[in-house]
C-alpha positions in Angstrom: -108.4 53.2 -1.6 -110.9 50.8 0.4 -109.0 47.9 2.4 -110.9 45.4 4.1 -108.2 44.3 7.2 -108.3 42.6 10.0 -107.8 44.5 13.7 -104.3 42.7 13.8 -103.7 43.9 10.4 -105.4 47.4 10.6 -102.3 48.0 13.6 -99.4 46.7 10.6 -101.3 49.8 8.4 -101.2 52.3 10.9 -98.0 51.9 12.0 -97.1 51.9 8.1 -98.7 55.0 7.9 -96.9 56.4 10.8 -93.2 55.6 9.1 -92.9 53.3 12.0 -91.8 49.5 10.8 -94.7 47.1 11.1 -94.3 43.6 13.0 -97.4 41.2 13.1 -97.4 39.3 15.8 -99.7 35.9 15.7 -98.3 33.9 18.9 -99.8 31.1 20.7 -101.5 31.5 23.6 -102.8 29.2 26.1 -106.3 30.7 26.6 -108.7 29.8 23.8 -107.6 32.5 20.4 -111.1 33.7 18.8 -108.7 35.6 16.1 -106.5 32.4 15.6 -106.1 32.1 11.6 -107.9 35.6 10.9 -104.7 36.5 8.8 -103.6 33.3 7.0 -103.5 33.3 3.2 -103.7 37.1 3.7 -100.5 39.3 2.1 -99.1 42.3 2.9 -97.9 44.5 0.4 -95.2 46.4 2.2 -92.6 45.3 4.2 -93.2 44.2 7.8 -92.2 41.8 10.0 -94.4 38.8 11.2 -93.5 36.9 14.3 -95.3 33.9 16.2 -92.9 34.3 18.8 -91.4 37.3 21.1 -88.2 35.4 20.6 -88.1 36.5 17.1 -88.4 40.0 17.9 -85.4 40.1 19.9 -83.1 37.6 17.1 -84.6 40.6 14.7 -83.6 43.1 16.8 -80.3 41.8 18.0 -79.2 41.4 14.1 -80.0 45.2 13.5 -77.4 45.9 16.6 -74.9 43.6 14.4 -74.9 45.8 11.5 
């Protein structure tokens, strides 16, 4: 099977690959971004996590803990 990914995306495979749970993370940053929008309109087709924020990793993370 061919995939044409981005290097952002090509991590979220690998780490599928690996049985490790994918995050995506697309945050801001204050320096000029030549990768900014490379992923948008772009699925993936697994489950993964995608965060803009390292806040959102830890809200993930602290719900796991919960349950």
């Amino acid at each position: 099977m061919e995939l044409s990914v981005s290097l952002k995306e090509a991590d979220v495979y690998g780490a599928h690959g690996a049985d490790i749970f994918p995050v995506l993370y697309e945050g801001v940053t204050e320096e000029a971004n030549p990768f900014a929008g490379q992923n948008d309109g772009y699925e993936i087709p697994f489950a993964h996590l995608r965060i803009t924020d390292w806040d959102e990793m830890i809200d993930a993370l602290e719900g796991i803990q919960e349950n």
